[in-house]
C-alpha positions in Angstrom: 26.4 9.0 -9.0 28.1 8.9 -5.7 25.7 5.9 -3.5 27.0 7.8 -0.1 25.6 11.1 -1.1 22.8 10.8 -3.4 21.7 14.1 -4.3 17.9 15.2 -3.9 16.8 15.6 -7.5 18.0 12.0 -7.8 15.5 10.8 -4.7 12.9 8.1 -5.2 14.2 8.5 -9.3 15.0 4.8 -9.7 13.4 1.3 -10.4 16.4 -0.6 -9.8 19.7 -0.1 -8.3 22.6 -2.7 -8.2 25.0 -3.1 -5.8 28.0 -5.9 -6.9 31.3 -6.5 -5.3 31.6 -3.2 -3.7 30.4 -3.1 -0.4 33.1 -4.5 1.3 35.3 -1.4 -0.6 33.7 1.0 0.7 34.5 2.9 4.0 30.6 3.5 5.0 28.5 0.2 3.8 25.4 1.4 5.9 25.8 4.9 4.0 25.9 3.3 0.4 23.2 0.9 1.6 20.9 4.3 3.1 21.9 6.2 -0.6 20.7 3.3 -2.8 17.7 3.3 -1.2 16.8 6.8 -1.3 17.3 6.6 -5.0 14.6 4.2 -5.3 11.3 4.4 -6.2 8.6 3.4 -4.0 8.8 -0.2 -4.8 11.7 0.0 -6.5 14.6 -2.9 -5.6 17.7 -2.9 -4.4 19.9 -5.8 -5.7 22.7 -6.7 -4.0 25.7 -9.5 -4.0 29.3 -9.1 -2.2 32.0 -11.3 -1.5 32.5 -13.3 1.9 35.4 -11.9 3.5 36.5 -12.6 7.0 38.0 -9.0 7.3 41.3 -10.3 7.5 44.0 -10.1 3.8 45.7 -12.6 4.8 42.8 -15.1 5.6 41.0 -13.8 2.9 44.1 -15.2 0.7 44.0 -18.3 1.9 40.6 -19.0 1.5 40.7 -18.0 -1.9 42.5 -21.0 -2.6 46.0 -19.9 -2.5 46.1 -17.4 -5.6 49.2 -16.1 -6.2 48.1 -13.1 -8.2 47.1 -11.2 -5.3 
């Protein structure tokens, strides 16, 4: 199911929907964010965790302790 485009037979269809490390992937966050909760349910939740980023690769690098398997 695409998160950005949620399709109208899938509308208020869901309990739950997660949301892990992909936000900060995504071109559109607040369009994702507006998609999951259409799917939902009235009272349905929306769980969500993403990395801290500064928006930045090469600080982002750094503060992942100096991996060099980037």
């Amino acid at each position: 199911m695409d998160a950005c485009a949620v399709q109208s037979d899938m509308e208020g269809k869901y309990d739950l929907v997660m949301v892990y490390d992909v936000l900060h992937d995504v071109p559109f966050p607040s369009k994702l964010l507006e998609g999951a909760y259409k799917a939902l349910k009235q009272g349905g939740q929306l769980i969500l965790q993403d990395i801290e980023t500064t928006g930045s690769l090469t600080e982002n690098k750094q503060t992942a302790g100096g991996r060099e398997d980037w």
